[in-house]
mmCIF file of the N, C-alpha and C atoms, coordinates in Angstrom:
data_MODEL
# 
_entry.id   MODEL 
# 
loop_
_atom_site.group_PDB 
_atom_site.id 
_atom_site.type_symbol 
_atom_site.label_atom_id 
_atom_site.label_alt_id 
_atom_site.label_comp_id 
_atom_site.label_asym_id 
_atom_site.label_entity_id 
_atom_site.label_seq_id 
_atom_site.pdbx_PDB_ins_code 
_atom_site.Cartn_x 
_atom_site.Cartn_y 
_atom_site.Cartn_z 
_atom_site.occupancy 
_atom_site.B_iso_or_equiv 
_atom_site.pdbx_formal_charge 
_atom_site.auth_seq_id 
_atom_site.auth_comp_id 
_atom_site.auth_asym_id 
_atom_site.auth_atom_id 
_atom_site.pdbx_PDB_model_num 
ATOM 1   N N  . UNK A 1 1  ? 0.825  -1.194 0.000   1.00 0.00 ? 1  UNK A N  1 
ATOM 2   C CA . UNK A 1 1  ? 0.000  0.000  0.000   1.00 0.00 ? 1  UNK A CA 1 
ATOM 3   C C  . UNK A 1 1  ? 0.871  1.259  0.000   1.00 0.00 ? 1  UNK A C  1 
ATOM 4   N N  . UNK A 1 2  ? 2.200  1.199  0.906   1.00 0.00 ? 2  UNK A N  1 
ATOM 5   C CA . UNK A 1 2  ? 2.424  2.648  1.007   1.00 0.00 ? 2  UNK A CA 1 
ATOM 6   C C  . UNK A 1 2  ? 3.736  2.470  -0.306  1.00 0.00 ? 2  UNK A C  1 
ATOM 7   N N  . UNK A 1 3  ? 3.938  1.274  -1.353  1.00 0.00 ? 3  UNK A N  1 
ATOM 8   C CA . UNK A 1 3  ? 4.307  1.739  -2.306  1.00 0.00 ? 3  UNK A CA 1 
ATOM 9   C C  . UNK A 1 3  ? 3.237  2.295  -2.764  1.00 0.00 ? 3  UNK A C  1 
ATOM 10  N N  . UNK A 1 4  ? 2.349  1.815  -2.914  1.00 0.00 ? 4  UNK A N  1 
ATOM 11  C CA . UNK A 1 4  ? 1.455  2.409  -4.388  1.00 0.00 ? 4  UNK A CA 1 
ATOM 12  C C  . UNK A 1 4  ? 0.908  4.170  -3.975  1.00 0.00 ? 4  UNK A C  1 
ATOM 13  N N  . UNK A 1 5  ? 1.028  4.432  -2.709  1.00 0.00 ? 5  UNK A N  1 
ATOM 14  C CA . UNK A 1 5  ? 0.456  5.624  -2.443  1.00 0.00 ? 5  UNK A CA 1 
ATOM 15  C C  . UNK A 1 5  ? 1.932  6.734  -3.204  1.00 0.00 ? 5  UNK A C  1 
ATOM 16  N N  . UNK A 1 6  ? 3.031  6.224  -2.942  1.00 0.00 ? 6  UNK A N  1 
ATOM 17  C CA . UNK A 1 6  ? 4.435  6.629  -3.030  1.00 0.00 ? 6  UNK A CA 1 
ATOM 18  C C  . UNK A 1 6  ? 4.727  6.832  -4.615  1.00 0.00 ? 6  UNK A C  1 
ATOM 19  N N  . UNK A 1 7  ? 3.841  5.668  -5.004  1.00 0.00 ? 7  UNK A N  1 
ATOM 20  C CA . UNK A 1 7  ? 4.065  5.481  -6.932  1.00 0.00 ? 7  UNK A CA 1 
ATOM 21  C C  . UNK A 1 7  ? 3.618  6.711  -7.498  1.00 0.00 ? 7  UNK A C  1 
ATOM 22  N N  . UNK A 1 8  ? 1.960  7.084  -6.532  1.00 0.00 ? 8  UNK A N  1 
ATOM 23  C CA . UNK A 1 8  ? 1.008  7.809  -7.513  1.00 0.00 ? 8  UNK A CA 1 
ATOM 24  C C  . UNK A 1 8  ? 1.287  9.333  -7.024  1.00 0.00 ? 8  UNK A C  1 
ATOM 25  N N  . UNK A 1 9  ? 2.051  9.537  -6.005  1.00 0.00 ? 9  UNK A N  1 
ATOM 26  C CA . UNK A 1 9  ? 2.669  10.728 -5.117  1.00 0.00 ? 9  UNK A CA 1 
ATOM 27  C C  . UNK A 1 9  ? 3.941  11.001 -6.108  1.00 0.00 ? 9  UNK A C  1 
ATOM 28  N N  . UNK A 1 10 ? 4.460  10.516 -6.675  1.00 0.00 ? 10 UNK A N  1 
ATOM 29  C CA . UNK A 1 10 ? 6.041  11.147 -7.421  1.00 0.00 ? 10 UNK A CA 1 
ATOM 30  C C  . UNK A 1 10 ? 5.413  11.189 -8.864  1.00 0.00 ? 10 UNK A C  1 
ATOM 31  N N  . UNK A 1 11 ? 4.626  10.252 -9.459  1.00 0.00 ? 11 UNK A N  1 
ATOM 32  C CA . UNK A 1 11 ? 3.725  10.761 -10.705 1.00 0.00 ? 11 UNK A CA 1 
ATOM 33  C C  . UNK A 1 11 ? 3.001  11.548 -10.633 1.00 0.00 ? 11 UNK A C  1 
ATOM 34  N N  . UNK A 1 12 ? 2.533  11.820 -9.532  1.00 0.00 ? 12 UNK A N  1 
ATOM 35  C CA . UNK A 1 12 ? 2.225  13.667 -9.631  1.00 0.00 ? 12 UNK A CA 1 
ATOM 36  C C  . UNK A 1 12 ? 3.057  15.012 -9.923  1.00 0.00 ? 12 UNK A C  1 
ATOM 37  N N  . UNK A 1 13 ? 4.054  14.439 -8.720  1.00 0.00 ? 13 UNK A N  1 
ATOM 38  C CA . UNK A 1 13 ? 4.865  15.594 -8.723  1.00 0.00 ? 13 UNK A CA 1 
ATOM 39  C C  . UNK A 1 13 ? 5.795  15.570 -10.432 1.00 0.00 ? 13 UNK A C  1 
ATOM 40  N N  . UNK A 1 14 ? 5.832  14.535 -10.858 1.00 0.00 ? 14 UNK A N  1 
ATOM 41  C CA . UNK A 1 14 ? 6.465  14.443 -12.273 1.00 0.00 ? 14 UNK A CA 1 
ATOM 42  C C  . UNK A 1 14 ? 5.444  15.435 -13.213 1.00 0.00 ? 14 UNK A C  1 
ATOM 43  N N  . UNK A 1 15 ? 4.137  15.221 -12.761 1.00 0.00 ? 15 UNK A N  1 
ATOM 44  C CA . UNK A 1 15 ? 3.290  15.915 -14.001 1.00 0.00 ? 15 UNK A CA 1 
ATOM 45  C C  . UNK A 1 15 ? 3.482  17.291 -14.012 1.00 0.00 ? 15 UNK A C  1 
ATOM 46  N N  . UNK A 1 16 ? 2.904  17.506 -12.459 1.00 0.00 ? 16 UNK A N  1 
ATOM 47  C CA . UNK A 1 16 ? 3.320  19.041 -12.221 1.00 0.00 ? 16 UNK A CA 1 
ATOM 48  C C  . UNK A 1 16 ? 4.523  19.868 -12.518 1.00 0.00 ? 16 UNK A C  1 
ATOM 49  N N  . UNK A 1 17 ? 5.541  19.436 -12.140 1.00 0.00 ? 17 UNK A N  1 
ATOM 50  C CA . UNK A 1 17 ? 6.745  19.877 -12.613 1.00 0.00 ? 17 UNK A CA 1 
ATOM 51  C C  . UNK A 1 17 ? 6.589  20.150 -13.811 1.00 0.00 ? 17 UNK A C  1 
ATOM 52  N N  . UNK A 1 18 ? 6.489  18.993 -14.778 1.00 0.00 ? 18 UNK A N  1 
ATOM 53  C CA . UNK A 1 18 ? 6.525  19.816 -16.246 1.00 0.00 ? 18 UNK A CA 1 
ATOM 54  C C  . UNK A 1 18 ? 5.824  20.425 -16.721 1.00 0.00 ? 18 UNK A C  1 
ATOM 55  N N  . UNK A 1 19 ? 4.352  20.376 -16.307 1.00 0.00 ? 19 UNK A N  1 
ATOM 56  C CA . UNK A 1 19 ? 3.570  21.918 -16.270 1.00 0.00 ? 19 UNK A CA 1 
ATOM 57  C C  . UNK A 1 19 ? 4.369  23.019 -16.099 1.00 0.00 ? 19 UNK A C  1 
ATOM 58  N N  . UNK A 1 20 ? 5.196  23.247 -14.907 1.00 0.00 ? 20 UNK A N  1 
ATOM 59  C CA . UNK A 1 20 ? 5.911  24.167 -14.677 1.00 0.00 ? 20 UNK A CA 1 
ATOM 60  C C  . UNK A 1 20 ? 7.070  24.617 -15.695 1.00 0.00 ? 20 UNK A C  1 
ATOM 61  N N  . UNK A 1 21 ? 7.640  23.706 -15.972 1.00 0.00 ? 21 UNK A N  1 
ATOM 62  C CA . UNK A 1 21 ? 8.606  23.702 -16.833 1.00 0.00 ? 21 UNK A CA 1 
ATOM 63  C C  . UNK A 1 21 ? 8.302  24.072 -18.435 1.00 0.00 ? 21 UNK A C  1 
ATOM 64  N N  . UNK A 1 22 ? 7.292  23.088 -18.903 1.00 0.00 ? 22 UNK A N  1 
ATOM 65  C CA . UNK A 1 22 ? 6.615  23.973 -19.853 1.00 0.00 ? 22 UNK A CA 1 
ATOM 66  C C  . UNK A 1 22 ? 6.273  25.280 -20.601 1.00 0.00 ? 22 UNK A C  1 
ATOM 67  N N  . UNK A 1 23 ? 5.727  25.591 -19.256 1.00 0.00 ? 23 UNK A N  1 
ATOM 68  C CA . UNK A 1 23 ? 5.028  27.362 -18.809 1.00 0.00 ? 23 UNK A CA 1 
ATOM 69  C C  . UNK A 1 23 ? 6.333  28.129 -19.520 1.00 0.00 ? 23 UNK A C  1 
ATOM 70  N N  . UNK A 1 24 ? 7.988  27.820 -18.993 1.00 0.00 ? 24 UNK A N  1 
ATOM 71  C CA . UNK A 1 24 ? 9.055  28.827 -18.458 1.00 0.00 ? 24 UNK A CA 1 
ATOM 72  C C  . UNK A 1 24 ? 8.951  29.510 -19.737 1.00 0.00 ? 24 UNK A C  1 
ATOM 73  N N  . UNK A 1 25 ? 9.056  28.683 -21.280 1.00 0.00 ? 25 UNK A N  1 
ATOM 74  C CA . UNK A 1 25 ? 9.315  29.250 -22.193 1.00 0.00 ? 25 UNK A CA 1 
ATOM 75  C C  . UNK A 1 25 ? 8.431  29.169 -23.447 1.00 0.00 ? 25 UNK A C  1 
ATOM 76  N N  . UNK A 1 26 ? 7.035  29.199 -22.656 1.00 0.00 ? 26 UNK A N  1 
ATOM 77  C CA . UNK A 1 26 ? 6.048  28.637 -23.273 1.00 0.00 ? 26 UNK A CA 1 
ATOM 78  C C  . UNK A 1 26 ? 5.332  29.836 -24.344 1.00 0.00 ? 26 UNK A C  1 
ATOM 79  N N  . UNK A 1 27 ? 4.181  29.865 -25.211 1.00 0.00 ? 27 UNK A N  1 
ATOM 80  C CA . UNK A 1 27 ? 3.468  30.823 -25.758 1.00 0.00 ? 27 UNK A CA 1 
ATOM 81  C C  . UNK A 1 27 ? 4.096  32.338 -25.683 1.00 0.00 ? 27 UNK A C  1 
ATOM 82  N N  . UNK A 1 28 ? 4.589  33.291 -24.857 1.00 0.00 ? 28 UNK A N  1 
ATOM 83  C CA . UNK A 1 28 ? 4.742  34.144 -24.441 1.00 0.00 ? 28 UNK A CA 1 
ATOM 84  C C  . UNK A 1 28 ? 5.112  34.829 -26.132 1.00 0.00 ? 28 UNK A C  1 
ATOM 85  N N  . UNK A 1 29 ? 4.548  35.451 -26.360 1.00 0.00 ? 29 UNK A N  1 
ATOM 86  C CA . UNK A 1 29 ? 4.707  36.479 -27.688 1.00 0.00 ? 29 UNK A CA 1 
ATOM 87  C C  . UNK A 1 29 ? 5.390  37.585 -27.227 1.00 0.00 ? 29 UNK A C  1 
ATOM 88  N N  . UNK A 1 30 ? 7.252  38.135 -28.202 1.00 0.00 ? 30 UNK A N  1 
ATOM 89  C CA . UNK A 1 30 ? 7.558  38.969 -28.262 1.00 0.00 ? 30 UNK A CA 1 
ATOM 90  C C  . UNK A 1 30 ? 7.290  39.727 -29.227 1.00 0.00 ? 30 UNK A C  1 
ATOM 91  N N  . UNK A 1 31 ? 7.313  40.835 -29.668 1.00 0.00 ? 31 UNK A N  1 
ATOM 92  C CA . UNK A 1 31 ? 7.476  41.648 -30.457 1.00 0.00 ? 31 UNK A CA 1 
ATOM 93  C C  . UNK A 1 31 ? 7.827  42.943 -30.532 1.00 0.00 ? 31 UNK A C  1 
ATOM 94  N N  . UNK A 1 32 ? 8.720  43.559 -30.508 1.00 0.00 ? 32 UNK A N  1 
ATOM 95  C CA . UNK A 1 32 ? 9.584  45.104 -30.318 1.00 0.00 ? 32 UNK A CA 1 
ATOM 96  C C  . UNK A 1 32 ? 9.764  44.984 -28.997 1.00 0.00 ? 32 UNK A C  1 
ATOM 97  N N  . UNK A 1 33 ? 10.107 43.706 -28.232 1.00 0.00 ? 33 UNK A N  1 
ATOM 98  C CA . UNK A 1 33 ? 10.322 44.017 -26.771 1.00 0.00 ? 33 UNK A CA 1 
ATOM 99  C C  . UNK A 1 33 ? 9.152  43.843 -25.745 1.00 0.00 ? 33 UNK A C  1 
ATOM 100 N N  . UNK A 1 34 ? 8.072  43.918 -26.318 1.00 0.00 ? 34 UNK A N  1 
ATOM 101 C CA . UNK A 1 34 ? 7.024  43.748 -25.579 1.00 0.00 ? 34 UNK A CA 1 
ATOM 102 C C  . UNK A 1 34 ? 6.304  41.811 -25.579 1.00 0.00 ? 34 UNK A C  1 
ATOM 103 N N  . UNK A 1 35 ? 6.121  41.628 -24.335 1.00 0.00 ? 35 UNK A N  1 
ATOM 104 C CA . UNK A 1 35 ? 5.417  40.552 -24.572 1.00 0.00 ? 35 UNK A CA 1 
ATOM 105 C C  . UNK A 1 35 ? 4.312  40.256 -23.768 1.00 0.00 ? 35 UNK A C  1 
ATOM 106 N N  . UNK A 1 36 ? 3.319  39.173 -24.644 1.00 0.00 ? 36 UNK A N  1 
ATOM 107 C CA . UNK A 1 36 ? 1.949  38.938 -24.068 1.00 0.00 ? 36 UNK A CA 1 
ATOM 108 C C  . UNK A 1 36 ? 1.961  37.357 -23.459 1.00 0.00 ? 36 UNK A C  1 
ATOM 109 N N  . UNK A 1 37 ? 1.333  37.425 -22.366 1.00 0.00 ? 37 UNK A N  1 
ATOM 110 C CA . UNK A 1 37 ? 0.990  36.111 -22.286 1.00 0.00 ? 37 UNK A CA 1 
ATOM 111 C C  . UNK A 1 37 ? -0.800 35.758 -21.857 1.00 0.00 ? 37 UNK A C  1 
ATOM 112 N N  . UNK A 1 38 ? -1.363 35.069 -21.584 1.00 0.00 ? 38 UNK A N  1 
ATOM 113 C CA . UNK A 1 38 ? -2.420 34.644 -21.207 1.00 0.00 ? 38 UNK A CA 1 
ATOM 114 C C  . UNK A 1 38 ? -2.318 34.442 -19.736 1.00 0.00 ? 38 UNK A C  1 
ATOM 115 N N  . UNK A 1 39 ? -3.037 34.625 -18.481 1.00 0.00 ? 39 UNK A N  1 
ATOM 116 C CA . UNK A 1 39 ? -2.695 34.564 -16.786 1.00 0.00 ? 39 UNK A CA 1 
ATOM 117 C C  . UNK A 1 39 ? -3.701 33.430 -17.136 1.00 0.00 ? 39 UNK A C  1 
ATOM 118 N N  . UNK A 1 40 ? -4.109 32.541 -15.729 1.00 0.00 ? 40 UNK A N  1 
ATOM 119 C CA . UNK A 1 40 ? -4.763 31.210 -15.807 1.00 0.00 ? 40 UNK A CA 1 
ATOM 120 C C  . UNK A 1 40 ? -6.187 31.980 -15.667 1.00 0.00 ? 40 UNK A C  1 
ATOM 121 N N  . UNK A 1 41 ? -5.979 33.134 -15.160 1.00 0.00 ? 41 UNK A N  1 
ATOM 122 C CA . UNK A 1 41 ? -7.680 34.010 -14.958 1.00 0.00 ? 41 UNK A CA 1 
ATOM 123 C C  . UNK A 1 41 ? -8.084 34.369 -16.352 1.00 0.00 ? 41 UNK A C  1 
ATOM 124 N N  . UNK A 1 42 ? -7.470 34.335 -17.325 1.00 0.00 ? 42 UNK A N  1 
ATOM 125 C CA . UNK A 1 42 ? -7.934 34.811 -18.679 1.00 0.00 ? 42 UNK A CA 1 
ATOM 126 C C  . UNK A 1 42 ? -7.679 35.495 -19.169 1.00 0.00 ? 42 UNK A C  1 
ATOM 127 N N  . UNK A 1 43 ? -6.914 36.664 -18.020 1.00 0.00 ? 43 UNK A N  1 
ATOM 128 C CA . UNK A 1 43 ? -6.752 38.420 -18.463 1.00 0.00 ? 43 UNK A CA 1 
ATOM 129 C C  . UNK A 1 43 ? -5.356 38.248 -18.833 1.00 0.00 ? 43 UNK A C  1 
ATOM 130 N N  . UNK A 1 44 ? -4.832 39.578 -20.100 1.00 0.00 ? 44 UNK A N  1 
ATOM 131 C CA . UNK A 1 44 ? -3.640 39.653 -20.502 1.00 0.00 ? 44 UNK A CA 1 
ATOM 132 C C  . UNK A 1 44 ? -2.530 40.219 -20.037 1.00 0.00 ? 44 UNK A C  1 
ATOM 133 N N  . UNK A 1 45 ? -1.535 39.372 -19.827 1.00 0.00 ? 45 UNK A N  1 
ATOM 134 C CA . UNK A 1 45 ? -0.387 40.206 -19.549 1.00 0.00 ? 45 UNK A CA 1 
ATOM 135 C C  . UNK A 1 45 ? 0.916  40.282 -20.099 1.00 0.00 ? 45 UNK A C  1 
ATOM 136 N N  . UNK A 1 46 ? 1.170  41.694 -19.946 1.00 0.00 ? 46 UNK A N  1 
ATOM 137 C CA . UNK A 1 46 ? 2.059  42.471 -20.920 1.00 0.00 ? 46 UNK A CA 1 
ATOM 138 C C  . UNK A 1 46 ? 3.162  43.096 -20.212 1.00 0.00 ? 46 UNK A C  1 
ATOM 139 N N  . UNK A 1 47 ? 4.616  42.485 -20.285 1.00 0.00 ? 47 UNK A N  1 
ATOM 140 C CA . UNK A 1 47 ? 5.526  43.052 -20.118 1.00 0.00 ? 47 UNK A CA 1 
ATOM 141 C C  . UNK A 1 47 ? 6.798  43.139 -21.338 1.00 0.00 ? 47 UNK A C  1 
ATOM 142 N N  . UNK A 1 48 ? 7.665  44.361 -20.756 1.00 0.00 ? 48 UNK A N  1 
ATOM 143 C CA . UNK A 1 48 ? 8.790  44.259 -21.622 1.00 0.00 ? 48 UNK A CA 1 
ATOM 144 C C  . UNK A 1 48 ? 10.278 43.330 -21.562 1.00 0.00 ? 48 UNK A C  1 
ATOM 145 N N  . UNK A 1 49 ? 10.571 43.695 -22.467 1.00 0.00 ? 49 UNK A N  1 
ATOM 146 C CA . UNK A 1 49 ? 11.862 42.768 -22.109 1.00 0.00 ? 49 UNK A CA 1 
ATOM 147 C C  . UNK A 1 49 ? 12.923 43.283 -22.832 1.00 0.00 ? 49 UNK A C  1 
ATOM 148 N N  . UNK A 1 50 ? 14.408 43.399 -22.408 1.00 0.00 ? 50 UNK A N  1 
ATOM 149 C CA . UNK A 1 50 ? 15.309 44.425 -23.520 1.00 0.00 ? 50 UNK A CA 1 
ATOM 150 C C  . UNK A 1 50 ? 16.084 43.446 -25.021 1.00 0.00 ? 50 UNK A C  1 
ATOM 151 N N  . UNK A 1 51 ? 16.414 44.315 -25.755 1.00 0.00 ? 51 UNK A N  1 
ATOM 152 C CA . UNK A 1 51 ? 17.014 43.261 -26.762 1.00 0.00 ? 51 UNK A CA 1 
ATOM 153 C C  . UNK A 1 51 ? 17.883 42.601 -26.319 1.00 0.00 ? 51 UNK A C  1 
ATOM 154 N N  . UNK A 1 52 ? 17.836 41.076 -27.243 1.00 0.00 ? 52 UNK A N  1 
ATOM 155 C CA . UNK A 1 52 ? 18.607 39.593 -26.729 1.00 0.00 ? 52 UNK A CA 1 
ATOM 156 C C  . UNK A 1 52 ? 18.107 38.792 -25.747 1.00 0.00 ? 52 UNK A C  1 
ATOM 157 N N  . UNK A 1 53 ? 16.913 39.427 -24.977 1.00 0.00 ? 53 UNK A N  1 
ATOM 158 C CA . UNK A 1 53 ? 16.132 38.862 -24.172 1.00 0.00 ? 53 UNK A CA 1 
ATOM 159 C C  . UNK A 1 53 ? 14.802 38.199 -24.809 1.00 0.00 ? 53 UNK A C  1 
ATOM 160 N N  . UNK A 1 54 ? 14.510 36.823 -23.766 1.00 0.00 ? 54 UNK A N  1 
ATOM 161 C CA . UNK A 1 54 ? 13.331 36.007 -24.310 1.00 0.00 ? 54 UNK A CA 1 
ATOM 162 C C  . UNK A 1 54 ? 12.439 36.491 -23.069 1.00 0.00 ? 54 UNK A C  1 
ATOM 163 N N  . UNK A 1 55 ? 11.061 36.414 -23.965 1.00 0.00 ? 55 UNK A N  1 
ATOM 164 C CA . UNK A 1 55 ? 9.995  35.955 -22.985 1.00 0.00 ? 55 UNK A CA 1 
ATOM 165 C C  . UNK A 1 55 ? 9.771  34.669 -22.228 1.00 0.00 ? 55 UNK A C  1 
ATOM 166 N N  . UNK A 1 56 ? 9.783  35.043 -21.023 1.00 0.00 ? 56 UNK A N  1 
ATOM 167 C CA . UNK A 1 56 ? 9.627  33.840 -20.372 1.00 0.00 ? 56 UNK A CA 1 
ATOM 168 C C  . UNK A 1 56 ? 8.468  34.068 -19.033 1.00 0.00 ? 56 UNK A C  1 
ATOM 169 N N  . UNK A 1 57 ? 7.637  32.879 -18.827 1.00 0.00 ? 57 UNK A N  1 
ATOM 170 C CA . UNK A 1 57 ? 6.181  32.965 -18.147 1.00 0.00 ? 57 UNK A CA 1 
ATOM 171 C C  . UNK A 1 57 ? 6.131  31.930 -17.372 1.00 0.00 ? 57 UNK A C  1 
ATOM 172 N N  . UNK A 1 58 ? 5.819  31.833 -16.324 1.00 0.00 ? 58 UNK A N  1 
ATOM 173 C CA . UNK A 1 58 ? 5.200  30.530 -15.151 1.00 0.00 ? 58 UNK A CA 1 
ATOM 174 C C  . UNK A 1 58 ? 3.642  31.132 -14.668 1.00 0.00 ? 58 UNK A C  1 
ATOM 175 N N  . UNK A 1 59 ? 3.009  30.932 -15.475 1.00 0.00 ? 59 UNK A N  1 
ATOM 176 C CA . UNK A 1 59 ? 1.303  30.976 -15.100 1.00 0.00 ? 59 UNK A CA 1 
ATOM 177 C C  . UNK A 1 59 ? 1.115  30.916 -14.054 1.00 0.00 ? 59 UNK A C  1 
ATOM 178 N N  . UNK A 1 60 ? 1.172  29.494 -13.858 1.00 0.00 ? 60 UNK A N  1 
ATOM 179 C CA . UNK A 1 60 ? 0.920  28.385 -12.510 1.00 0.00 ? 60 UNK A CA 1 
ATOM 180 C C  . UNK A 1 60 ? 1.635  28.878 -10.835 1.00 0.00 ? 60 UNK A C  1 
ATOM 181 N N  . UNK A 1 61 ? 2.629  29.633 -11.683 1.00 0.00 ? 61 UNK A N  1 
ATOM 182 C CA . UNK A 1 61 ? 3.452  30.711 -10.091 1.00 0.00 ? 61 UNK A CA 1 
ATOM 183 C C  . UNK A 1 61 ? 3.610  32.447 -10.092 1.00 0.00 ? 61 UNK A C  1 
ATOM 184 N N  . UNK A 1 62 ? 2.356  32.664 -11.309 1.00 0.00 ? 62 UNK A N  1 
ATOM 185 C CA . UNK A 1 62 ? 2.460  33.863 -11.269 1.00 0.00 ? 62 UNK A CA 1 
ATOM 186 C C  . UNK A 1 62 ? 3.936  34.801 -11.673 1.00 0.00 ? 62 UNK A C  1 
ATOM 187 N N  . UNK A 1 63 ? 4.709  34.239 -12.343 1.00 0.00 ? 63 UNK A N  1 
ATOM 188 C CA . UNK A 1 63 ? 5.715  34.752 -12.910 1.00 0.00 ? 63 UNK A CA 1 
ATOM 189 C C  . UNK A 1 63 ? 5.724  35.179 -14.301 1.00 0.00 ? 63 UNK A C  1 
ATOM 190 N N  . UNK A 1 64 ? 6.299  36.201 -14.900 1.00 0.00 ? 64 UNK A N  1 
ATOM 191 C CA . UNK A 1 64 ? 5.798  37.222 -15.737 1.00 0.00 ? 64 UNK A CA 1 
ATOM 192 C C  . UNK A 1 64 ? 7.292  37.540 -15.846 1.00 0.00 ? 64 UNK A C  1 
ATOM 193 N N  . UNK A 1 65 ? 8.479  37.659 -16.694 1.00 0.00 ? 65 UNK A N  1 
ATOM 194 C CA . UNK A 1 65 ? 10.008 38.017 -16.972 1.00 0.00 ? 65 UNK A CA 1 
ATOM 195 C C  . UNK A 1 65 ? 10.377 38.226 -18.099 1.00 0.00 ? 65 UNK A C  1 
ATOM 196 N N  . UNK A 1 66 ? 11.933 37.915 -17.632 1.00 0.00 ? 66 UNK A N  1 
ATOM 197 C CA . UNK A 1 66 ? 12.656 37.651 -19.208 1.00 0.00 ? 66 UNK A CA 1 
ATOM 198 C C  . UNK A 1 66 ? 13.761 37.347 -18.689 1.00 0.00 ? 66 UNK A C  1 
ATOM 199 N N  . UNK A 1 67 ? 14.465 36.699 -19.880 1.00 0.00 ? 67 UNK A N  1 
ATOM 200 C CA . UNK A 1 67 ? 15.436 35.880 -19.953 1.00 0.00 ? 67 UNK A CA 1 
ATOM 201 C C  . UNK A 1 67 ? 16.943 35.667 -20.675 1.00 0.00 ? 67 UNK A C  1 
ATOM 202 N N  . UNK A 1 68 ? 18.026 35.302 -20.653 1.00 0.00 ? 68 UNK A N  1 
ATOM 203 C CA . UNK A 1 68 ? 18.731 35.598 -22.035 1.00 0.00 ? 68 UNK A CA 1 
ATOM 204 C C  . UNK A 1 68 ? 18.564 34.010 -23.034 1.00 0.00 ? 68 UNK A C  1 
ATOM 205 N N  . UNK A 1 69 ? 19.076 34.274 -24.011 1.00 0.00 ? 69 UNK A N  1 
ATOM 206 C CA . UNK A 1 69 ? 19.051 33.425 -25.167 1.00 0.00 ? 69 UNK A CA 1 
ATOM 207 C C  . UNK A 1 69 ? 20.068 32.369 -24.809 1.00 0.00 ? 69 UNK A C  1 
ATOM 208 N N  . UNK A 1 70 ? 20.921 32.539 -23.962 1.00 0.00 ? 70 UNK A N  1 
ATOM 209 C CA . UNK A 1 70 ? 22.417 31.264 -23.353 1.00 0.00 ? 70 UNK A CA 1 
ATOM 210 C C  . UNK A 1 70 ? 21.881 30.204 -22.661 1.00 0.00 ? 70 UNK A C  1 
ATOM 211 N N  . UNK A 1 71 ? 21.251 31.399 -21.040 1.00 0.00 ? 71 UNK A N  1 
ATOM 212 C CA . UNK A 1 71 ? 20.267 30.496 -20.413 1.00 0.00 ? 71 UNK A CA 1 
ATOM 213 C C  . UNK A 1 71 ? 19.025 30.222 -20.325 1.00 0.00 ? 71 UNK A C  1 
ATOM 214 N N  . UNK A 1 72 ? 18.570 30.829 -21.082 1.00 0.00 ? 72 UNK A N  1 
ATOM 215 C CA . UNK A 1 72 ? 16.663 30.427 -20.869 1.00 0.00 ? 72 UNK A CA 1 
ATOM 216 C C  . UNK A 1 72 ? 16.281 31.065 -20.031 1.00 0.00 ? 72 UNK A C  1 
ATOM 217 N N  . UNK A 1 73 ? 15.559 30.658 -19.189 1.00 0.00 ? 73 UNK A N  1 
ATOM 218 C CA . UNK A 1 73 ? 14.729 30.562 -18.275 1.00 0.00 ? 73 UNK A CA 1 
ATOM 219 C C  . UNK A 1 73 ? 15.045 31.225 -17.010 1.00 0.00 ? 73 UNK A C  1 
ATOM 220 N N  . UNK A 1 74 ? 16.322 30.994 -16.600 1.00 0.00 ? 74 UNK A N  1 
ATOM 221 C CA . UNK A 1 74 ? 17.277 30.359 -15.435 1.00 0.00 ? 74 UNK A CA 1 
ATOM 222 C C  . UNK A 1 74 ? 17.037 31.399 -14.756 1.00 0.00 ? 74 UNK A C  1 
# 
């Protein structure tokens, strides 16, 4: 029993995570610096970001940035 509770407890946390991970460099539209993403409430959000920088978004933690092109996300 307390494998199988243990099995379906780390296949969660596996799913979630890559939800998360997903998100980092997910949809986020640049264009002249500006970028959009979608919040999980529906409403849009719009920040900038300077040149050589990516859009980067975590919905799920309320994160809204940017990034460089070497490291991603990080």
């Amino acid at each position: 029993m307390l494998r199988l509770v243990s099995a379906l407890a780390l296949a969660a946390a596996v799913v979630f995570s890559g939800s998360i991970v997903s998100g980092a460099m997910s949809d986020a539209v640049a264009g002249k610096g500006v970028c959009t993403k979608k919040t999980i409430g529906g409403k849009v959000k719009k920040w900038t970001c300077k040149s050589g920088q990516i859009c980067c978004s975590m919905p799920l933690l309320g994160y809204f940035g940017c990034g460089s092109k070497t490291m991603g996300c990080l």
